[in-house]
C-alpha positions in Angstrom: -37.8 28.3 -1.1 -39.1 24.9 -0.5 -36.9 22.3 2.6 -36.8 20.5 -0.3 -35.1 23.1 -3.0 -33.0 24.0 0.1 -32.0 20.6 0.5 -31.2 20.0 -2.8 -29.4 23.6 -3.5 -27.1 22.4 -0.3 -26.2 19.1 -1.9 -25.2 20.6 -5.4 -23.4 22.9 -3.1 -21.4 19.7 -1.1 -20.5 18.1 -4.4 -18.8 20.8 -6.0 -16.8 21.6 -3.0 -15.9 18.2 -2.9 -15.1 18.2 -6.2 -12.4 21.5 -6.1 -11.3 19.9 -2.8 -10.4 16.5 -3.3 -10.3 16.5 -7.3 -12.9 14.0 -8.0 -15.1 14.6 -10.1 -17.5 12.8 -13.0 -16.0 11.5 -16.3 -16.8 14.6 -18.2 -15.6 17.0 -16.1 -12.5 18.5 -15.4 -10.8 17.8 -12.5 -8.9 20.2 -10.6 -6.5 19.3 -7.7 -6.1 21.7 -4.8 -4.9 19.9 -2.3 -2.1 17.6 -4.5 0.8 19.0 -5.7 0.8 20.0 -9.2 3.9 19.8 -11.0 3.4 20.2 -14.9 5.6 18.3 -16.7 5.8 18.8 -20.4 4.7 16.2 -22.4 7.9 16.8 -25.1 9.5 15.6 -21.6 7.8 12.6 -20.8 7.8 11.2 -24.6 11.7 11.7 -24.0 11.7 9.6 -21.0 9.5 7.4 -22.6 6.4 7.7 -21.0 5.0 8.0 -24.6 1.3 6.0 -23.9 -0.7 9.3 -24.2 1.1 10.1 -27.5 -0.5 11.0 -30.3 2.4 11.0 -32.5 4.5 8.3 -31.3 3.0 4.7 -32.6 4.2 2.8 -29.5 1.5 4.5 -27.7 -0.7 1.8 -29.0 1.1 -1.0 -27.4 0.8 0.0 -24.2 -3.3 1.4 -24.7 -3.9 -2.3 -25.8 -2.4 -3.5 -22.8 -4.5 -0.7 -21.0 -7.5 -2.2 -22.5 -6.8 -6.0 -21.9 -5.9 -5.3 -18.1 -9.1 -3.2 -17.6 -11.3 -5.8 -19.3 -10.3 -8.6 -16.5 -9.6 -6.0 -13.7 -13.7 -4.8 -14.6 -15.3 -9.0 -14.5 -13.5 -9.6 -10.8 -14.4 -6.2 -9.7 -10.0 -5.3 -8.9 -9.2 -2.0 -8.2 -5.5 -2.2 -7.8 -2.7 -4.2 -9.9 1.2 -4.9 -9.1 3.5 -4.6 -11.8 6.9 -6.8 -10.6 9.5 -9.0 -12.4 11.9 -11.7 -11.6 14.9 -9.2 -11.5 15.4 -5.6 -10.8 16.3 -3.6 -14.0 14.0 -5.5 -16.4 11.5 -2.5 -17.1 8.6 -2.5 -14.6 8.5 0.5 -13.5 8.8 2.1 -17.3 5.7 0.1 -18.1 4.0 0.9 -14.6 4.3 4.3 -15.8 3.2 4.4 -19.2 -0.3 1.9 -18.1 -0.9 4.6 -15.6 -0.6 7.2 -18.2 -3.1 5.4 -20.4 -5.4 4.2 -17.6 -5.9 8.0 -16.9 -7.0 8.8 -20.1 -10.2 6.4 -19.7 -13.0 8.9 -18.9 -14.6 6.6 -16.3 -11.5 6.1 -14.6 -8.5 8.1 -12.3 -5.4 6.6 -12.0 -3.1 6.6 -8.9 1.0 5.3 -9.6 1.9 4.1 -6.2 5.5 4.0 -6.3 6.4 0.9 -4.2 10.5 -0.2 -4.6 11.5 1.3 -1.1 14.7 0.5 -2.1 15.2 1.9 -5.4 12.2 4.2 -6.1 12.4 5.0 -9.8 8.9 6.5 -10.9 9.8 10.3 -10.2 12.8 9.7 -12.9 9.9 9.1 -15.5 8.1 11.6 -14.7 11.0 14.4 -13.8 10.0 15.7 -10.9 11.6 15.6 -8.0 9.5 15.0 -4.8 10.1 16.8 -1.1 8.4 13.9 0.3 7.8 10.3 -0.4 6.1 7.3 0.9 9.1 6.5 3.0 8.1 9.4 4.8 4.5 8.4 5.2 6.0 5.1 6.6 8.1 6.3 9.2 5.1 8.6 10.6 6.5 12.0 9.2 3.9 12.6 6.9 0.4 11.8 5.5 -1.0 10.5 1.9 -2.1 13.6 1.0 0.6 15.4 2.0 2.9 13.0 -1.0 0.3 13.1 -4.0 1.7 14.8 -7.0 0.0 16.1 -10.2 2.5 15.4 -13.0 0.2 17.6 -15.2 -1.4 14.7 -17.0 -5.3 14.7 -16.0 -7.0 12.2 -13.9 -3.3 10.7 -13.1 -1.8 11.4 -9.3 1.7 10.0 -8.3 2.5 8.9 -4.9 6.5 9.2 -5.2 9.2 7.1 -3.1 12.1 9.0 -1.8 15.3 8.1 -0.8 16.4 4.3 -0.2 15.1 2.6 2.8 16.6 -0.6 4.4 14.2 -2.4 6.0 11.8 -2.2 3.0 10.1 -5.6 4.0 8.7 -4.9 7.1 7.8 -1.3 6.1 5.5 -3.1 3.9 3.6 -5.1 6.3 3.6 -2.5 9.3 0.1 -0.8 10.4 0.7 2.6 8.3 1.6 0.5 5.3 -2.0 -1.7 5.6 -3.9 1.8 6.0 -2.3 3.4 2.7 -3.8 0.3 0.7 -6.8 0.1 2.2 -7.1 4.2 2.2 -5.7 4.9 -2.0 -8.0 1.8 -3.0 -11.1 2.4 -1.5 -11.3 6.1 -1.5 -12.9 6.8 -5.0 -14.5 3.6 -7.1 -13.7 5.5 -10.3 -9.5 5.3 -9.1 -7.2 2.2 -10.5 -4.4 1.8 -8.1 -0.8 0.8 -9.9 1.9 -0.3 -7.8 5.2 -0.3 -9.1 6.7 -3.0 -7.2 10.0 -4.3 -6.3 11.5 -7.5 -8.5 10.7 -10.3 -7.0 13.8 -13.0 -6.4 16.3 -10.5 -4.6 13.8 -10.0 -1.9 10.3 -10.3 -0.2 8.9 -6.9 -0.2 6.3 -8.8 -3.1 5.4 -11.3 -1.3 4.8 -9.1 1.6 2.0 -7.3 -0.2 0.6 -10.7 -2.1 -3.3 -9.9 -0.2 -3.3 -6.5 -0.3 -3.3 -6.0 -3.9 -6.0 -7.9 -6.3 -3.8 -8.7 -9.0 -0.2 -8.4 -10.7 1.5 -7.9 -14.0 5.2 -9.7 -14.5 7.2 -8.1 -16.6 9.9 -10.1 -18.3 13.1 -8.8 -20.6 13.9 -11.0 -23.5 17.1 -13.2 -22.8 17.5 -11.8 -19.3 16.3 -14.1 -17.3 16.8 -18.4 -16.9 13.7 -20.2 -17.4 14.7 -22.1 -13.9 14.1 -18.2 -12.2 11.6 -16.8 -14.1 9.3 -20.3 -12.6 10.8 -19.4 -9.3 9.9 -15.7 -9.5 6.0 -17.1 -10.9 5.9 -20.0 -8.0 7.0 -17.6 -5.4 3.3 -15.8 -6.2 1.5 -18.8 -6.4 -1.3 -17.1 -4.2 -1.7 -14.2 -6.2 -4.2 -13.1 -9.2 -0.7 -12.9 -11.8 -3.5 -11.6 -15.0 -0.5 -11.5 -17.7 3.0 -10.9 -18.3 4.7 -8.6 -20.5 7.9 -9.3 -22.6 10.0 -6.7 -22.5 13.3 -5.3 -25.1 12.0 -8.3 -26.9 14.5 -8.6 -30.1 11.5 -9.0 -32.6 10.6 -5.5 -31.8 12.2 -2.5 -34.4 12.1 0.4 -31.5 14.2 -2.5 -29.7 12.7 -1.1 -26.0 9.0 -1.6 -25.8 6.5 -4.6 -24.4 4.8 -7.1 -26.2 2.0 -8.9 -24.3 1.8 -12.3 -24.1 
């Protein structure tokens, strides 16, 4: 055999154990995680917790594969690789719809989808998804564990979870510490086929958003019908006046039958 052959033989060789080592792979071909967790959830479970953007039965699917498709379209024209999904006040949806745009960025064959679980407070992914995580990023945070030692399979192809755990305190500074800058730079830059989603805190009770404002390209606000005063929702939008904010999404809007699903604006 030829350097040449031998050289080329030992490159297909390099790619496929990255492939079955880190689980990336090309669009058409099936990924398979070794070193992530794998916890199969059944999708009869996630359409019951609502995570129903991969449905092919359920016709809200199409809502959130719309919204998929817009948020892809601008995220593609300024080259952004990660997007925050926040609102004014906590309990208004974000994480619900973080979920389900993960689902359905995942199902894009050019693209892998990471859900970044980022409300150190009041982590609320996992509840989505049903699993329930031995680690979280808290963990990673406090130095008592790495980013691959969190990532969970849910089961869904080309999606990984990075869960929180427990409630931390001092959710603020956590944010901005050393670790916290390495995981962004790390989950973003790592494959250029991966979309990073963060499910982020609200953004009026505290600064943990504003905190992360340049490490993440752009942001979604989510907004539930009625909930809010138009004097906070301005606050919660001026508060971010530095960041990329590419939409909002209008959430338990009243002019929607199911009476719990988004409608972009």
């Amino acid at each position: 055999m030829s350097r040449i052959h031998r050289a080329l033989e030992k490159a297909r060789e390099k790619r496929k154990e990255h492939k079955l080592t880190t689980g990336s792979a090309s669009p058409l071909e099936k990924i398979i995680y070794t070193d992530s967790h794998v916890v199969p959830v059944c999708h009869t479970q996630l359409e019951k917790n609502r995570v129903v953007s991969r449905s092919s039965n359920d016709p809200r699917s199409q809502l959130f594969r719309t919204l998929r498709t817009t948020i892809l379209k601008q995220m593609r024209a300024h080259n952004w690789r990660s997007i925050g999904i926040t609102s004014p006040s906590p309990g208004e949806g974000k994480s619900l719809i973080a979920s389900n745009l993960a689902a359905a960025i995942a199902m894009e064959v050019n693209y892998t989808a990471l859900l970044v679980d980022m409300d150190l407070r009041h982590p609320g992914v996992t509840d989505y998804f049903a699993i329930e995580p031995e680690l979280g990023l808290g963990d990673y945070l406090k130095g008592e564990a790495e980013i691959g030692d969190l990532l969970v399979n849910p089961g869904v192809e080309r999606l990984l979870l990075l869960p929180g755990r427990g409630s931390l305190e001092n959710s603020s500074e956590l944010i901005s510490s050393p670790r916290m800058v390495a995981l962004f730079n790390e989950v973003s830059q790592r494959y250029k086929s991966r979309i990073v989603v963060y499910d982020m805190p609200a953004i009026l009770p505290r600064d943990d958003v504003l905190a992360a404002l340049n490490r993440v390209d752009c942001f979604l606000m989510v907004i539930e019908e009625g909930r809010d005063s138009e004097v906070d929702i301005r606050k919660a939008i001026q508060s971010m006046h530095n960041a990329n904010i590419i939409g909002t999404v209008i959430n338990k809007s009243q002019t929607v039958e199911s009476g719990y699903m988004p409608s972009v604006a």
